[in-house]
C-alpha positions in Angstrom: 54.1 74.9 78.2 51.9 77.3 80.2 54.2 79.7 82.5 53.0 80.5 86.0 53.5 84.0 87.5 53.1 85.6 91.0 50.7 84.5 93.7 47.7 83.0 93.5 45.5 85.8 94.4 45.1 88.7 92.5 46.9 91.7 93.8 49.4 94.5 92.3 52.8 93.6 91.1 55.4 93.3 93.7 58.5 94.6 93.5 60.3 91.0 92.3 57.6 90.8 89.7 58.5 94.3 87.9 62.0 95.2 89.3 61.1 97.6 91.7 59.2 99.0 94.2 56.0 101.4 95.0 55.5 104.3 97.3 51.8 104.1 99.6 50.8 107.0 97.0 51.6 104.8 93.8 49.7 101.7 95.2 46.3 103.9 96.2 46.4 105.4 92.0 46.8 102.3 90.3 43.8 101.5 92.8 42.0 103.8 91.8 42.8 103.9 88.3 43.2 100.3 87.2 41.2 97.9 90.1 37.7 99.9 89.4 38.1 100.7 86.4 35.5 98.9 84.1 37.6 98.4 81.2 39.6 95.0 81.6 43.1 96.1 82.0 45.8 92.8 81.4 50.0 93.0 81.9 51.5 90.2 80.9 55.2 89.0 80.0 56.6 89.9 76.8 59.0 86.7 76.8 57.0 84.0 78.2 53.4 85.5 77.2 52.6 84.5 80.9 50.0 86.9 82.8 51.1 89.1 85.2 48.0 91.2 86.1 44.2 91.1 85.1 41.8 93.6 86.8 38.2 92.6 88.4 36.5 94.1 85.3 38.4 91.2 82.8 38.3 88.5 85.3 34.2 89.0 84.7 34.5 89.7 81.2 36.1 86.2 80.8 34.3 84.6 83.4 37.4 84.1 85.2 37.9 83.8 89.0 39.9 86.4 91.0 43.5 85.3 90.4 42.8 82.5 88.1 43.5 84.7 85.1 47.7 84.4 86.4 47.6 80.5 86.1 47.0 81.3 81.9 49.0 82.3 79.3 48.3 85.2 76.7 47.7 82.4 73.3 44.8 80.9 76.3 42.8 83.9 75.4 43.6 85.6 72.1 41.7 83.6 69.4 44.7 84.3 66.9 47.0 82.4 65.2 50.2 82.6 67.8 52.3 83.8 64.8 49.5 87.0 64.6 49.3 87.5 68.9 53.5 87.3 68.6 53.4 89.4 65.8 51.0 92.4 67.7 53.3 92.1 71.0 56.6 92.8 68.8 54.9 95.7 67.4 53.8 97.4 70.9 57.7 96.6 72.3 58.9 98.3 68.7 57.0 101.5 68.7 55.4 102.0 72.7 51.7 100.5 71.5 49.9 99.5 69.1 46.3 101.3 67.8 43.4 99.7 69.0 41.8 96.7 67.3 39.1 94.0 67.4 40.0 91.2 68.7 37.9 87.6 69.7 38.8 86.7 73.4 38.3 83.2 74.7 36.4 82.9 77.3 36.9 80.4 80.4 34.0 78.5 79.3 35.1 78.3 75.7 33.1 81.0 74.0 34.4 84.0 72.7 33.5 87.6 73.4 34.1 90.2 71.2 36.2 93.0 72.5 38.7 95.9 71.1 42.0 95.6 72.4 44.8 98.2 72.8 48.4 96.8 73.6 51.2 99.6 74.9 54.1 98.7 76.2 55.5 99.0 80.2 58.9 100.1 80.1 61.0 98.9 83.5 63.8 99.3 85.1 65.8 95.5 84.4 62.8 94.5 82.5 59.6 95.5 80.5 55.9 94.4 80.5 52.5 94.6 78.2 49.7 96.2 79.6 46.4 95.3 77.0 43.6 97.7 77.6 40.2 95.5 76.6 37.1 96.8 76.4 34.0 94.7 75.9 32.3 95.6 72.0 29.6 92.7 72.3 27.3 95.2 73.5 27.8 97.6 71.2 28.1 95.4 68.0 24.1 94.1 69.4 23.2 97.9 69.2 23.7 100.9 66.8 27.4 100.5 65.0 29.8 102.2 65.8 33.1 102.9 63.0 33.2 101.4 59.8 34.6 98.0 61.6 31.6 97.9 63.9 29.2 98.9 61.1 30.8 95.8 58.5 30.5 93.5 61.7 27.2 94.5 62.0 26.2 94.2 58.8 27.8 90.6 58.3 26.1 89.3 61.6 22.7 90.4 59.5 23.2 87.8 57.2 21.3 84.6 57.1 24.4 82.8 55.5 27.5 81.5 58.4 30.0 83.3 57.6 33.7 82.3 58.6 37.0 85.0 57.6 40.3 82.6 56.9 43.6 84.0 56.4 45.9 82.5 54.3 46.4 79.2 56.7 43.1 78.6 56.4 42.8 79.6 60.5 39.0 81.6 61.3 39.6 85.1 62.1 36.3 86.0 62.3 32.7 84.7 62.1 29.1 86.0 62.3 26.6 85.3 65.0 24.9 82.7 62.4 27.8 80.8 62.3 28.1 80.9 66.2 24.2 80.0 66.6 24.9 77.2 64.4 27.7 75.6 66.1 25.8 76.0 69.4 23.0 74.7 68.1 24.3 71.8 66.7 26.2 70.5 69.6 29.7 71.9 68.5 32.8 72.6 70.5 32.3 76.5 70.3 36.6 76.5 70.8 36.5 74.3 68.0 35.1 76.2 65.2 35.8 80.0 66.0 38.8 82.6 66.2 42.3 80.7 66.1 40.9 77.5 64.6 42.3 76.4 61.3 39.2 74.9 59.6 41.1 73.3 56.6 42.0 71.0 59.5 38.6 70.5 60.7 37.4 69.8 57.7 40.3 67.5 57.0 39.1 65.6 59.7 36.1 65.0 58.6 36.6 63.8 55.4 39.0 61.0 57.4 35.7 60.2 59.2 34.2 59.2 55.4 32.5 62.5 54.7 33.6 62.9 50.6 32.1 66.7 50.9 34.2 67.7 53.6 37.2 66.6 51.5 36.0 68.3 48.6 35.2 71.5 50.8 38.4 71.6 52.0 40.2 71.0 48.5 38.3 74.0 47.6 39.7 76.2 49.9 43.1 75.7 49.6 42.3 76.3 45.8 40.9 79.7 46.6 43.7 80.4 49.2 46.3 79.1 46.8 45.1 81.7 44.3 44.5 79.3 42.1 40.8 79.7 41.5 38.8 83.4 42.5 35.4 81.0 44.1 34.7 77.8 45.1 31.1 76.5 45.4 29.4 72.9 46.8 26.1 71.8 47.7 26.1 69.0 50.6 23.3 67.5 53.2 23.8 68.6 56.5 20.9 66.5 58.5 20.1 66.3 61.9 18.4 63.6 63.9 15.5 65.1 63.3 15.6 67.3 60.8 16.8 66.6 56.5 18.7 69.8 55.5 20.9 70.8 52.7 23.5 73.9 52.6 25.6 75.5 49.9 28.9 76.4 50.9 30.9 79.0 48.9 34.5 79.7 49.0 35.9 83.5 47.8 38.4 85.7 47.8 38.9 88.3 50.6 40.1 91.6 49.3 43.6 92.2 47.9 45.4 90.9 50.7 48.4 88.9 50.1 48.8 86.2 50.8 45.2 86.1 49.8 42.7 85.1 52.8 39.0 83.6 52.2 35.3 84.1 53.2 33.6 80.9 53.9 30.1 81.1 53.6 27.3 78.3 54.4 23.9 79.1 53.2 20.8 77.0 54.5 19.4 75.7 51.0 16.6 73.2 52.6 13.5 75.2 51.5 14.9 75.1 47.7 16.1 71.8 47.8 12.6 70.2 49.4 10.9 72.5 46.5 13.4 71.0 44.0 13.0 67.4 45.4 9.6 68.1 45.4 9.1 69.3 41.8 11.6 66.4 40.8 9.3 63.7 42.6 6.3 65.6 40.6 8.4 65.3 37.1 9.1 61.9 37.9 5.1 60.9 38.3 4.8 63.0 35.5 7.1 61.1 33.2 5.8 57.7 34.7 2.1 58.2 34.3 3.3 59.8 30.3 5.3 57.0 29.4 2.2 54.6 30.4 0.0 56.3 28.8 -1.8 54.4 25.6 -1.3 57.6 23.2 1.9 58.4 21.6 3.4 61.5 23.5 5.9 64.0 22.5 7.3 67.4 23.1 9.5 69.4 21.3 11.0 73.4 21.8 11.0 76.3 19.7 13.1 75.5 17.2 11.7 72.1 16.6 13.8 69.9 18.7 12.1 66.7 20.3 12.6 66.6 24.1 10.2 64.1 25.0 8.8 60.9 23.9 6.6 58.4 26.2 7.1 54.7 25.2 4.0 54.8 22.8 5.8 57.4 20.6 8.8 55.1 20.8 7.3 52.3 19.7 5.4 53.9 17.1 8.4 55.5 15.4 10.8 54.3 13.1 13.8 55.6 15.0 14.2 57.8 18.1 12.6 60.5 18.5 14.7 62.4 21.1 17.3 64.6 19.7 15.4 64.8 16.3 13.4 67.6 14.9 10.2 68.0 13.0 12.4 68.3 9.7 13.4 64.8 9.9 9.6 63.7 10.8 9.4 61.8 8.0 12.2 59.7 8.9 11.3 59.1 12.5 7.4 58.9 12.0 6.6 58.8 8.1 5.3 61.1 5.8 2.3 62.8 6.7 -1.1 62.7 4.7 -4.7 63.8 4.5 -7.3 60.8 4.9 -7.8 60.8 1.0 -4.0 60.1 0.3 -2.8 63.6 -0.3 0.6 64.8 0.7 -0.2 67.4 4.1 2.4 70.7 3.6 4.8 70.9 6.2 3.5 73.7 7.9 -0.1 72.3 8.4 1.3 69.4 10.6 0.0 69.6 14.2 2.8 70.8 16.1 4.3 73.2 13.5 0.8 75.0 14.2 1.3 74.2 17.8 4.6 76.5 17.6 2.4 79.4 16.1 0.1 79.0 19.1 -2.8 77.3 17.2 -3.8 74.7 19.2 -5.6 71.3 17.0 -8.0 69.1 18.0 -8.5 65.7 17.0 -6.9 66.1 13.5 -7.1 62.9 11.6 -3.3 62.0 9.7 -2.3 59.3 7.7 1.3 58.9 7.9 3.0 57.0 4.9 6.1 55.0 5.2 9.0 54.7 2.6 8.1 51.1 2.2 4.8 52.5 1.0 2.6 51.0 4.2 1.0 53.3 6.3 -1.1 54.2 9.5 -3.4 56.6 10.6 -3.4 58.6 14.0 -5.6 60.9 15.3 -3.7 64.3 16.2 -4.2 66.9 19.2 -1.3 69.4 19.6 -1.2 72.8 21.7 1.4 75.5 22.6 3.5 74.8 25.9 4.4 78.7 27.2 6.3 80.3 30.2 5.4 82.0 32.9 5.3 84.9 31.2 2.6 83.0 28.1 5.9 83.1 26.0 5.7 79.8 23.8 8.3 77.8 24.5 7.6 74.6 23.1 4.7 72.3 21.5 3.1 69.4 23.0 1.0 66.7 20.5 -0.4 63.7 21.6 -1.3 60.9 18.8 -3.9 58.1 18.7 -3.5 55.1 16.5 -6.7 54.7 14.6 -5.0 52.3 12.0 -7.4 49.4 13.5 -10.4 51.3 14.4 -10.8 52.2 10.5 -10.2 48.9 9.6 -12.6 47.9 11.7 -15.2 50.8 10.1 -14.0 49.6 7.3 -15.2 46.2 7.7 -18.8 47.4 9.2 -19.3 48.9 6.5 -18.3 46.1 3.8 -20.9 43.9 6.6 -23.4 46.2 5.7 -22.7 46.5 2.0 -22.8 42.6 2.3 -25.9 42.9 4.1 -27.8 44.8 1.7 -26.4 43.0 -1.4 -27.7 39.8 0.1 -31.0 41.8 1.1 -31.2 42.8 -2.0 -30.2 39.4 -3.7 -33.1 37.8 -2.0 -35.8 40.2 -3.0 -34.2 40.1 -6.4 -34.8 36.0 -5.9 -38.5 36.4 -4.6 -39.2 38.8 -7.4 -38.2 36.7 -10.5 -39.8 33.7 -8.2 -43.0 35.5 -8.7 -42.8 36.6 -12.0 -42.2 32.8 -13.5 -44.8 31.5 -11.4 -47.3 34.6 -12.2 -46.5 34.9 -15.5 -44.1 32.4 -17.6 -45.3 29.6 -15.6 -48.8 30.1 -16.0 -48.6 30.7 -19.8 -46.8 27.2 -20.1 -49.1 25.2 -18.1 -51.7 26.9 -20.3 -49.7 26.1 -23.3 -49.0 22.9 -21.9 -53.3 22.0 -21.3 -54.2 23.4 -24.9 -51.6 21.2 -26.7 -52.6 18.2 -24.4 -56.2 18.8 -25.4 -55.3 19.4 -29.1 -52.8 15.9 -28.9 -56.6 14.2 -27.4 -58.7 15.6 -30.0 -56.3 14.5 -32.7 -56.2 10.7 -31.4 -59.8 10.7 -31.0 -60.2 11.9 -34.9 -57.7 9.1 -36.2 -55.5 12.7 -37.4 -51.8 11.2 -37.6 -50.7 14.3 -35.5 -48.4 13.0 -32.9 -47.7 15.3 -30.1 -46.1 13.1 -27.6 -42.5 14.4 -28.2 -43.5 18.1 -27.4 -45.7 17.1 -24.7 -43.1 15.5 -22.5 -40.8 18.9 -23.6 -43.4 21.3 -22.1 -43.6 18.8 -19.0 -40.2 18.7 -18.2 -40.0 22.6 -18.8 -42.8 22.7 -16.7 -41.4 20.5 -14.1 -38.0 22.6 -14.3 -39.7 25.8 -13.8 -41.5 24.5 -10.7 -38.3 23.7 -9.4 -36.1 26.9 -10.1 -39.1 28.5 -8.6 -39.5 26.6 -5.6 -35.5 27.1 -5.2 -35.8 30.6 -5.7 -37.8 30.9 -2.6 -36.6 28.8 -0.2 -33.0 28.9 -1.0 -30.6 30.1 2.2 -28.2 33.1 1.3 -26.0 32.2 -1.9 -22.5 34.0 -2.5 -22.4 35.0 -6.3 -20.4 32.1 -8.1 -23.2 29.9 -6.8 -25.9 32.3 -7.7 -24.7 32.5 -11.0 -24.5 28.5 -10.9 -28.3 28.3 -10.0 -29.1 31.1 -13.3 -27.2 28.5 -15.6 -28.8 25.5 -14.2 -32.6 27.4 -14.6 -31.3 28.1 -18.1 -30.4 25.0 -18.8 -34.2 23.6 -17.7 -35.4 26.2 -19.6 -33.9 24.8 -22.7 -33.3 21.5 -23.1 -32.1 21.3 -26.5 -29.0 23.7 -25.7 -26.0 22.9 -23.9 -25.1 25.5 -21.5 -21.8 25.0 -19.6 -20.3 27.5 -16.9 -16.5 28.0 -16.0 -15.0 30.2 -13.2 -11.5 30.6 -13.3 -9.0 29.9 -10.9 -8.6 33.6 -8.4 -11.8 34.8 -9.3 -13.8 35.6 -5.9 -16.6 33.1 -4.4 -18.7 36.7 -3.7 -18.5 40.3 -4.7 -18.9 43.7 -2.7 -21.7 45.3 -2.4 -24.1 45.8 -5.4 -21.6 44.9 -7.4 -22.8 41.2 -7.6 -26.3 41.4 -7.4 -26.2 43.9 -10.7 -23.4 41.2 -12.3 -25.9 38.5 -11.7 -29.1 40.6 -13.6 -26.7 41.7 -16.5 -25.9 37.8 -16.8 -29.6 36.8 -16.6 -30.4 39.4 -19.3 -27.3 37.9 -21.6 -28.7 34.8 -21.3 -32.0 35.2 -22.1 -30.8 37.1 -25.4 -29.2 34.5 -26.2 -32.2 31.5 -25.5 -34.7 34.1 -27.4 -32.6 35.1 -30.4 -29.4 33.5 -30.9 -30.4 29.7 -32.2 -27.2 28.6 -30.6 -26.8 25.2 -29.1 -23.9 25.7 -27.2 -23.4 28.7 -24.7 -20.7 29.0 -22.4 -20.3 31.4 -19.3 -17.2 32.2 -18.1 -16.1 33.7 -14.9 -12.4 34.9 -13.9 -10.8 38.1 -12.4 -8.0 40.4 -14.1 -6.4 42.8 -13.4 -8.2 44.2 -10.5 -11.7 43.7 -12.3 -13.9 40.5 -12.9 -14.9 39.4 -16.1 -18.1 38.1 -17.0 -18.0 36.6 -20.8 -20.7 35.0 -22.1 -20.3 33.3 -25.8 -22.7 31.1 -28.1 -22.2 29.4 -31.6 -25.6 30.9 -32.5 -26.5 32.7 -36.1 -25.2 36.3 -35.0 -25.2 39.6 -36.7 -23.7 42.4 -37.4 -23.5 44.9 -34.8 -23.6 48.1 -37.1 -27.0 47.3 -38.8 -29.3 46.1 -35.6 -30.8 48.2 -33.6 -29.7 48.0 -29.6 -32.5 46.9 -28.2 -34.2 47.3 -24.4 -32.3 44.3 -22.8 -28.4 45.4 -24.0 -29.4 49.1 -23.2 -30.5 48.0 -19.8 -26.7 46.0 -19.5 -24.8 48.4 -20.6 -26.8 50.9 -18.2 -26.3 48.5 -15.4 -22.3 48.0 -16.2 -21.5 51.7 -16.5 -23.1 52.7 -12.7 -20.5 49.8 -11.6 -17.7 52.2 -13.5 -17.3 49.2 -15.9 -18.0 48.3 -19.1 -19.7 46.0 -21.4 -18.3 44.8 -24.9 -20.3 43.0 -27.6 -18.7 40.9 -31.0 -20.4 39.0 -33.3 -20.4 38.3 -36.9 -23.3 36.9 -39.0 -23.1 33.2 -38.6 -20.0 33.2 -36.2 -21.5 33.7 -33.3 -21.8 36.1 -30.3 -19.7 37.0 -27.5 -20.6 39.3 -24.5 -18.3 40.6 -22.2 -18.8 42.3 -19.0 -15.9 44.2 -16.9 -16.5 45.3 -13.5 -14.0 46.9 -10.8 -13.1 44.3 -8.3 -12.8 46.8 -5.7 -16.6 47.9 -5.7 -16.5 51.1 -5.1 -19.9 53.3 -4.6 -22.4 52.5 -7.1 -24.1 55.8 -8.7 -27.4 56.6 -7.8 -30.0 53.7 -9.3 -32.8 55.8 -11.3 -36.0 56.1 -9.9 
């Protein structure tokens, strides 16, 4: 309840108001010395902190009318805690006054002014009386400091941080200019958030309103102020209406003083967190456009440690990456090989040359799973460094060629294929021409001389009769014409039927001797490469051995495939001989010669009158024939 005190208007103390009474003399000195004088001179009541007296120079100070200052009580204009302005009037009525001190003064609009403040005590007869000496600091706090108190308020209204002093209530003491700005600035209550005002309860307040980091704010203050923690520290967002901003507020311990008080401090944090928001909305893109990209990505630190893998990377390994280092590569990716199967060492990998700096380029890797399978990638790794070019980390990025090589691969089986049936066909053309140049035109001659002999013999009465050998040469002839014609018209042939059309010629050739063919069950309808077209010559050569020399009248040909090579056996019930005691002629040299360049081999048995068998073993596979001689 506010006390009221003496007139209206603003005029000395009359005798009821201090006990007694003044002489003309008295009246015209405190005139003089208290009216015009400009420091604010205030006399209140000790007991019901009710104002006696304020002078013209504290009425404008406060922005008070004359008089108007007497209708308020002393707690309307100290920004203290009432306990504290008691507390300062009990010590002026104790021992006369009390030193001067800096004090916030609330103004009539609200604000508060800055002032230092001397209480001394008005002894009277019946009855005493304050009398506060104020003068204005504002002015002199704006300027060049003054003291070590002006000089500390000085220096905390430099800082860009608010800055609000609690004591041990949690009630504002003190703030800085930024503080004051702020609240201004922001539409605030300036009574509501300076001197006197316990900001644990206005930030209880707010967190009833919903607002979590006010209640958090406020749960770290009265830790600090408890004692029980030294600091307390919070980022929150502060926006406006037109305006996104984010502050960090920090809690901490004033001094020694007991109980302990606390310095609240708000710093503006916008420009960091818009760079930090920023930088996270660039990571983000970053991490998107990675994990979409085709190539396995990864990153790891210095000590080997994966940090990053895109989706690629994930789906290429065999477990996840992240959290794993390169010494457990082989059980997240495989073990890693050189193109021709050969174990890599450790330390040539991509990124273990990354972490020395080197930087690779399009390093070609075939990595081997325990199960045996394997994949190749194409490797590109480089250093990630600092600021400062420290190396920090590695970056790799991998390419799975695994289908591309397949597909090489295959081109290049399409054009073995392609030259093998190029050169099947000339090979076709050539024998073509060489039984219609040669063996063909030697048995039509053969054919018109015995004809002419079988004529001359009728017409002599000579009991020759040719008529059995005639129609032989004709249907040799006729069968040679026809192998012929078939060698060069035929359309592309895969071997097993190539090797079916050289029987079939064989057996026109010689129709006296059964010939028979057999291909086994898993043997291939075509062979790689060269591989077949040299098979097929080395059969042709066999079997023409065996129609000049053998005297066999059965041979049999047999195809089938073992491990990982195919047989070619050919095997007559002719006269044979022994292998130790003829001479190798030109036709097995030129087989054998034709078998080794396939890395294969050729075995020949016979005994005399048992027979011969040939057999020819050729890598499946293919391979690279050597170099044919020129």
């Amino acid at each position: 309840m506010y006390g009221r005190c003496g007139a209206a208007e603003n005029r000395l103390p009359d005798q009821r108001s201090l006990g007694g009474s003044w002489s003309a003399l008295e009246e015209g000195i405190y005139r003089a010395v208290v009216e015009r004088n400009p420091v604010g001179v205030l006399v209140y009541d000790p007991d019901t902190r009710g104002i006696l007296y304020a002078n013209p120079a504290l009425e404008g100070m406060l922005l008070y009318g004359a008089g108007e200052l007497r209708e308020t009580q002393l707690y309307d204009l100290f920004a203290l805690d009432r306990r504290d302005t008691d507390a300062r009037t009990g010590r002026a009525l104790e021992a006369g006054q009390c030193p001067p001190d800096e004090v916030r003064l609330r103004r009539k609009n609200g604000s508060l002014v800055r002032a230092e403040v001397r209480l001394v005590a008005i002894p009277h007869v019946g009855r005493g009386a304050v009398c506060a000496l104020v003068r204005d600091v504002e002015d002199e706090v704006r300027g060049k400091p003054r003291g070590t108190a002006a000089f500390a308020r000085s220096a905390i209204d430099s800082l860009s941080a608010h800055v609000a002093i609690l004591d041990g209530t949690g009630t504002i003491v003190a703030t800085n200019r930024p503080w004051r700005r702020f609240a201004e600035a922001n539409g605030a209550v300036p009574a509501e958030v300076s001197e006197g005002v316990n900001y644990l309860e206005v930030c209880d307040a707010a967190a009833g309103r919903n607002c979590a980091d006010a209640a958090a704010f406020a749960r770290g203050m009265r830790s600090v102020l408890s004692g029980r923690e030294e600091a307390f520290e919070r980022e929150y967002p502060c926006h406006s209406p037109t305006e996104r901003r984010w502050f960090v507020g920090r809690v901490t311990r004033f001094a020694d003083t007991e109980p302990p008080w606390a310095v609240v401090a708000h710093e503006n944090v916008t420009g960091r967190k818009k760079a930090e928001n920023a930088l996270q909305d660039q990571n983000v893109l970053l991490k998107t456009t990675l994990s979409q990209a085709a190539e396995a990505i990864v990153v790891c630190d210095l000590q080997g440690r994966f940090t990053f893998a895109n989706d690629a990377a994930r789906r290429m390994a065999m477990t996840e990456p992240e959290g794993s280092t390169l010494d457990a590569v082989s059980e997240v990716a495989g073990v890693p090989h050189y193109p021709d199967g050969t174990r890599m060492p450790v330390e040539q990998s991509a990124m273990r040359r990354a972490l020395r700096g080197e930087t690779t380029v399009g390093m070609e890797v075939r990595m081997v799973r325990p199960d045996g399978s394997h994949y190749d990638l194409l490797a590109s790794a480089g250093p990630l460094e600092n600021s400062d070019g420290t190396i920090v980390g590695a970056v790799a990025s991998f390419r799975d060629i695994t289908e591309q090589k397949a597909m090489e691969e295959e081109r290049e089986r399409s054009r073995g294929r392609e030259i093998a049936t190029r050169t099947q066909r000339e090979e076709r053309r050539r024998i073509s021409r060489d039984l219609h140049d040669m063996v063909l035109q030697d048995l039509s001659g053969a054919l018109q001389s015995l004809r002419l002999a079988h004529l001359h013999a009728r017409g002599a009465g000579s009991p020759l009769d040719l008529e059995e050998e005639l129609g032989a040469l004709r249907r040799a002839t006729a069968g040679l014409r026809g192998a012929i014609y078939d060698l060069r018209h035929e359309e592309e042939r895969t071997f097993v039927r190539s090797v079916e059309s050289l029987v079939e010629l064989n057996r026109q050739a010689t129709p006296g001797r059964r010939i028979s063919l057999g291909v086994e069950e898993g043997f291939p309808e075509e062979l790689p490469g060269e591989v077949g077209v040299e098979l097929l010559r080395i059969l042709q050569e066999a079997l023409a051995n065996a129609r000049r020399h053998s005297g066999a009248e059965n041979v049999r040909v047999r195809l089938l495939a073992e491990g990982g090579e195919a047989l070619a056996e050919l095997t007559d019930d002719g006269r044979g001989f022994e292998p130790g005691e003829v001479r190798e002629g030109v036709g097995l040299s030129a087989m054998r010669e034709r078998v080794e360049r396939l890395g294969g081999g050729i075995e020949v048995v016979s005994r005399p009158g048992e027979g011969t068998r040939v057999t020819v073993r050729v890598p499946l596979g293919g391979g690279t024939p050597d170099p044919r001689p020129l």
